[in-house]
PyMOL CGO cylinders between C-alpha atoms (Angstrom):
from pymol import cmd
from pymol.cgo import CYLINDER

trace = [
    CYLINDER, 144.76, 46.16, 75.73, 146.63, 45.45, 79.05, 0.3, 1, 1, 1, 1, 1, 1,
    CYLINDER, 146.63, 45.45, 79.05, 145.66, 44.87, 82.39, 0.3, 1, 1, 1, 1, 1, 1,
    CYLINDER, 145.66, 44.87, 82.39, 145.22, 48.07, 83.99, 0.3, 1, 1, 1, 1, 1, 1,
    CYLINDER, 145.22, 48.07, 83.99, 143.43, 49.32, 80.07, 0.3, 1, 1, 1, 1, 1, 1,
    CYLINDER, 143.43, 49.32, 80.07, 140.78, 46.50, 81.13, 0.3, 1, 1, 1, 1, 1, 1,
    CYLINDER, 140.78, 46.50, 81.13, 140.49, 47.69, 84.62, 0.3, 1, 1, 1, 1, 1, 1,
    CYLINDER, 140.49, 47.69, 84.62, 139.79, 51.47, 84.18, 0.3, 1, 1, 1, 1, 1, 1,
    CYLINDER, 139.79, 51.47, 84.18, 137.59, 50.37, 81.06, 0.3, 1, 1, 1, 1, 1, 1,
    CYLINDER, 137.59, 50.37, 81.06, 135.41, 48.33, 83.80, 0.3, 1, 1, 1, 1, 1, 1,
    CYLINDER, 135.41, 48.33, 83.80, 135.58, 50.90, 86.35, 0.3, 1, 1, 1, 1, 1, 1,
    CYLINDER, 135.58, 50.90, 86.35, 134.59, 53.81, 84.27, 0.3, 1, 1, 1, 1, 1, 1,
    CYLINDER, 134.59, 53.81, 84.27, 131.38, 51.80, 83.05, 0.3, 1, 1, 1, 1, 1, 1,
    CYLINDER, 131.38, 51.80, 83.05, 130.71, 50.36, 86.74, 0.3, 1, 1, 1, 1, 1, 1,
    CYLINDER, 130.71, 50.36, 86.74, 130.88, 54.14, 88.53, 0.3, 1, 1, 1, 1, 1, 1,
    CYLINDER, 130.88, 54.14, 88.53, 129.60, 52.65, 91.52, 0.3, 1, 1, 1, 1, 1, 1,
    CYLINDER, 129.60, 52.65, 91.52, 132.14, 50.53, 92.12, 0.3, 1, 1, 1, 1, 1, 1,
    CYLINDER, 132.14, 50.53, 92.12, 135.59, 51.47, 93.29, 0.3, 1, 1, 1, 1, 1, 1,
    CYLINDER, 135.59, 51.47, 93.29, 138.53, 51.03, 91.27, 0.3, 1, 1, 1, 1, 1, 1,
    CYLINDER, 138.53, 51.03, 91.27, 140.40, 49.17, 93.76, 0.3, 1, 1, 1, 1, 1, 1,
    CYLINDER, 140.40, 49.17, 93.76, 137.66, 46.23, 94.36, 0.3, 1, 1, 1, 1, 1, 1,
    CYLINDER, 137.66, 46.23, 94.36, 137.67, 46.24, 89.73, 0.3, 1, 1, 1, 1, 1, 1,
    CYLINDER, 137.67, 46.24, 89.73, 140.95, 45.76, 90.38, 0.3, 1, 1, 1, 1, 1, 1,
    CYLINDER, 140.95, 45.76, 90.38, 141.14, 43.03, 92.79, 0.3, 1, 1, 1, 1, 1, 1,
    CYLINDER, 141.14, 43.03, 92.79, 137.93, 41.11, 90.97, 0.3, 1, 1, 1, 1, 1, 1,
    CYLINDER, 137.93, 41.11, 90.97, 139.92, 41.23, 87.72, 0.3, 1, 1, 1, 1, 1, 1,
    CYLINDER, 139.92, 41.23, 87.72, 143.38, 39.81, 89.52, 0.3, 1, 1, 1, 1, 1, 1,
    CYLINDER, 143.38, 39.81, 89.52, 141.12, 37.22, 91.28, 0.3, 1, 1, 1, 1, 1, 1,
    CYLINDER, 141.12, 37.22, 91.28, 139.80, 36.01, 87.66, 0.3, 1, 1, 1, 1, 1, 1,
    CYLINDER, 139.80, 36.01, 87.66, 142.87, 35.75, 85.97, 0.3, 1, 1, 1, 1, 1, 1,
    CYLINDER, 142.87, 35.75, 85.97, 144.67, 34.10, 89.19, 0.3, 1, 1, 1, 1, 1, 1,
    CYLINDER, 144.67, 34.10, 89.19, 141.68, 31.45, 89.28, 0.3, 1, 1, 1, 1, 1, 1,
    CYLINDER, 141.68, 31.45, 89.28, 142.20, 30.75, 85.35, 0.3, 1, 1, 1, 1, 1, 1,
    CYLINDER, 142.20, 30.75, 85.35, 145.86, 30.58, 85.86, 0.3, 1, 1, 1, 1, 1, 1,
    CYLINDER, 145.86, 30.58, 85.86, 145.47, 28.29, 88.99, 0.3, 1, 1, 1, 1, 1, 1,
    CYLINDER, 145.47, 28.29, 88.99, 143.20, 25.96, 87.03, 0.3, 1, 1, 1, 1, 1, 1,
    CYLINDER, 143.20, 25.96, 87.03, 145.46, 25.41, 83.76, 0.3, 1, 1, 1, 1, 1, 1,
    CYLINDER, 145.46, 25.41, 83.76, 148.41, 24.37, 86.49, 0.3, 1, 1, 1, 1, 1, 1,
    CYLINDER, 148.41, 24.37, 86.49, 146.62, 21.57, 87.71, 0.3, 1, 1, 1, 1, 1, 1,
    CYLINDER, 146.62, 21.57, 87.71, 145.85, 21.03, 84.09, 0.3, 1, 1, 1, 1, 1, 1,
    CYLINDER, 145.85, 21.03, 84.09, 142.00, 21.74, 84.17, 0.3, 1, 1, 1, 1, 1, 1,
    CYLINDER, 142.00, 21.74, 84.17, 140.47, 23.25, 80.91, 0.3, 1, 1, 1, 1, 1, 1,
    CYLINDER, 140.47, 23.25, 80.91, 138.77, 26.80, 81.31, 0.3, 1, 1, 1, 1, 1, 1,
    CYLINDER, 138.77, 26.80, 81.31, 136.12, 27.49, 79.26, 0.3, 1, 1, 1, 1, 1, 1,
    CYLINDER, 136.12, 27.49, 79.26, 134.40, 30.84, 78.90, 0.3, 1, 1, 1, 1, 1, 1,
    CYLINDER, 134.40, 30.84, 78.90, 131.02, 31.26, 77.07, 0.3, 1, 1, 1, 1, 1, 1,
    CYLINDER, 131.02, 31.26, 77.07, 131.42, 33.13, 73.76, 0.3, 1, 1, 1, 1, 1, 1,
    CYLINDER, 131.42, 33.13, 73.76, 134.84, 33.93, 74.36, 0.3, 1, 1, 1, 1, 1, 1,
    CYLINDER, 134.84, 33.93, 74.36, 137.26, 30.76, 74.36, 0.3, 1, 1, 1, 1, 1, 1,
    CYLINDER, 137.26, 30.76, 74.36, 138.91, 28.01, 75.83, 0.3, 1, 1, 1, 1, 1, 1,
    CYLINDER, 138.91, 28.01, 75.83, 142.55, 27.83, 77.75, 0.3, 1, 1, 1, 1, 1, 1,
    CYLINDER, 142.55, 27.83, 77.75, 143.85, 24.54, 77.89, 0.3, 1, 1, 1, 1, 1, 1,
    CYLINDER, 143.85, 24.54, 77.89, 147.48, 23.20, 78.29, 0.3, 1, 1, 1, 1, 1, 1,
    CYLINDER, 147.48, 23.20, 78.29, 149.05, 20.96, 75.36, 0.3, 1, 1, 1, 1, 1, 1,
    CYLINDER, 149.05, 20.96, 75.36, 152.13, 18.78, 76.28, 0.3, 1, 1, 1, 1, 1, 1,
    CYLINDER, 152.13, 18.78, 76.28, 155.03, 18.54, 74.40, 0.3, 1, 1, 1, 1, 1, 1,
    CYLINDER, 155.03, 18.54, 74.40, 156.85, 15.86, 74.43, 0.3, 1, 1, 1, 1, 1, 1,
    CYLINDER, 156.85, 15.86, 74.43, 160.60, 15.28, 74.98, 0.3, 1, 1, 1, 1, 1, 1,
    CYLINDER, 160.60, 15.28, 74.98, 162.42, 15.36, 71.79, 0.3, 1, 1, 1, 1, 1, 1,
    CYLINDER, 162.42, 15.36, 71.79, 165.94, 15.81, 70.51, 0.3, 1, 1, 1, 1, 1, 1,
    CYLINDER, 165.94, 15.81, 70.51, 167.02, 19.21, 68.60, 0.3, 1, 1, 1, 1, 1, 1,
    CYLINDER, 167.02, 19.21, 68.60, 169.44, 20.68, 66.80, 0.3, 1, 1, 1, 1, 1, 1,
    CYLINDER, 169.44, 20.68, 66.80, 171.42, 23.65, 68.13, 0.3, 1, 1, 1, 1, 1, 1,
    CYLINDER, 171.42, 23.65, 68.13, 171.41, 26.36, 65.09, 0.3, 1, 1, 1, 1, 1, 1,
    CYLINDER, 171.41, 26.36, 65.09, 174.82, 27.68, 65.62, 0.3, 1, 1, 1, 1, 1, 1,
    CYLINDER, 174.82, 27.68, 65.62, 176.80, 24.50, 65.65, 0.3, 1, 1, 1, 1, 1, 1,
    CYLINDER, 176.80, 24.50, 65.65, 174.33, 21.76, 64.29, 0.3, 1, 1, 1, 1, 1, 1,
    CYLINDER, 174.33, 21.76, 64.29, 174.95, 19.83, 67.59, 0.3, 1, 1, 1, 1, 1, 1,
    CYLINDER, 174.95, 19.83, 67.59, 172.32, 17.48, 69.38, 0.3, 1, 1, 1, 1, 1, 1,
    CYLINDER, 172.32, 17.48, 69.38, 171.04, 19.15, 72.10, 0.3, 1, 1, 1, 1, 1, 1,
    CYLINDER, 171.04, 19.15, 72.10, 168.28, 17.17, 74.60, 0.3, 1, 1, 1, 1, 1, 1,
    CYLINDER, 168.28, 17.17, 74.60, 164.86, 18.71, 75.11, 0.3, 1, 1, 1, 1, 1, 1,
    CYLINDER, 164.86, 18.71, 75.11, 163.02, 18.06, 78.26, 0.3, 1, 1, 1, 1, 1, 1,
    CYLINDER, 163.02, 18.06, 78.26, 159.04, 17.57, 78.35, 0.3, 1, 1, 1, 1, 1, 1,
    CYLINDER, 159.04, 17.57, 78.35, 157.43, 20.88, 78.39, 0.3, 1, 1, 1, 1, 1, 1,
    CYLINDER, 157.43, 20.88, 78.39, 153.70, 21.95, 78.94, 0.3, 1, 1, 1, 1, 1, 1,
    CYLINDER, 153.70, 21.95, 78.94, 152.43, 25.20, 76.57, 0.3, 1, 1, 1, 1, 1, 1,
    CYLINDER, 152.43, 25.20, 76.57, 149.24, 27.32, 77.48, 0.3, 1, 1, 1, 1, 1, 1,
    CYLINDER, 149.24, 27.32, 77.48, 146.67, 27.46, 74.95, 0.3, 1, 1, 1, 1, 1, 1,
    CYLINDER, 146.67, 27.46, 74.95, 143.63, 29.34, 73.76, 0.3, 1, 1, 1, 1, 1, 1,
    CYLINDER, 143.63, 29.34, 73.76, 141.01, 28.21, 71.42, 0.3, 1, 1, 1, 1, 1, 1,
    CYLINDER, 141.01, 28.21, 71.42, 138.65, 31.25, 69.94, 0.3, 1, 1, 1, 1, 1, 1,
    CYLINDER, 138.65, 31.25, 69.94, 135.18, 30.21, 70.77, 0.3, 1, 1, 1, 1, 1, 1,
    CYLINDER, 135.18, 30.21, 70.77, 132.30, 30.59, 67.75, 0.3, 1, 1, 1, 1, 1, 1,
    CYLINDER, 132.30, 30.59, 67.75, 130.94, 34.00, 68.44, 0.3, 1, 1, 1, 1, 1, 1,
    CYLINDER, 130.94, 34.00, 68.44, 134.51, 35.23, 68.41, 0.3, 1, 1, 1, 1, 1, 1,
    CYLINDER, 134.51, 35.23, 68.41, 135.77, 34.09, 65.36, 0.3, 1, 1, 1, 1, 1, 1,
    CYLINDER, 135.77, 34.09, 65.36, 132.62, 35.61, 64.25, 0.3, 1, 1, 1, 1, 1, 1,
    CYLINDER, 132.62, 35.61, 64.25, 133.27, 38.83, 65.15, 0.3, 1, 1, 1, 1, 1, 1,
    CYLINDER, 133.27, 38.83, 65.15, 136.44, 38.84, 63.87, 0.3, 1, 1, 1, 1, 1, 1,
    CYLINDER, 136.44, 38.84, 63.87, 135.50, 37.82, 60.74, 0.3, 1, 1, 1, 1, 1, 1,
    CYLINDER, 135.50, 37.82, 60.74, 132.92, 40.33, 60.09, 0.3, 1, 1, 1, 1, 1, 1,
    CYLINDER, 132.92, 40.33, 60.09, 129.77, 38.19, 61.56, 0.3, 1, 1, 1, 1, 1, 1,
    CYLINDER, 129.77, 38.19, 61.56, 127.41, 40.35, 64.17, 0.3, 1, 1, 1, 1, 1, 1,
]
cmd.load_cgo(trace, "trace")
């Protein structure tokens, strides 16, 4: 599902609400999770999951084609963790 799946899907089972303010309340969540994980705050939501940001650290690879050392700089990931009554559904639990 994509963005704009997830807003009509809201807006046709919220009729009295217009699709533009769906729209906007749906932007305004994921800007507020988005803001949160880059000051490095967890987000945790009920049921559903947790975002959270892992660092790597600094490390020194190989570059495939030539087998030469290459330097690689500190990097922060995103990342979810299902919560319980996800994994459940998705694993056939009610």
């Amino acid at each position: 599902m994509i963005r704009s799946e997830l807003i009509q899907k809201i807006a046709d089972e919220n009729p009295h609400l217009y699709l533009r303010d769906v729209e906007k309340i749906v932007n305004t969540i994921f800007e507020e999770i988005t803001g949160a994980m880059a000051e490095g705050n967890r987000v945790e939501l009920r049921g559903f999951g947790a975002f959270s940001v892992k660092k790597r650290d600094a490390r020194t690879g190989r570059n495939p084609r030539t087998g030469e050392s290459v330097a690689v700089e500190e990097t922060h990931v995103p990342f979810f963790k299902t919560g319980k009554l996800l994994r459940d559904r998705l694993n056939g639990g009610s």
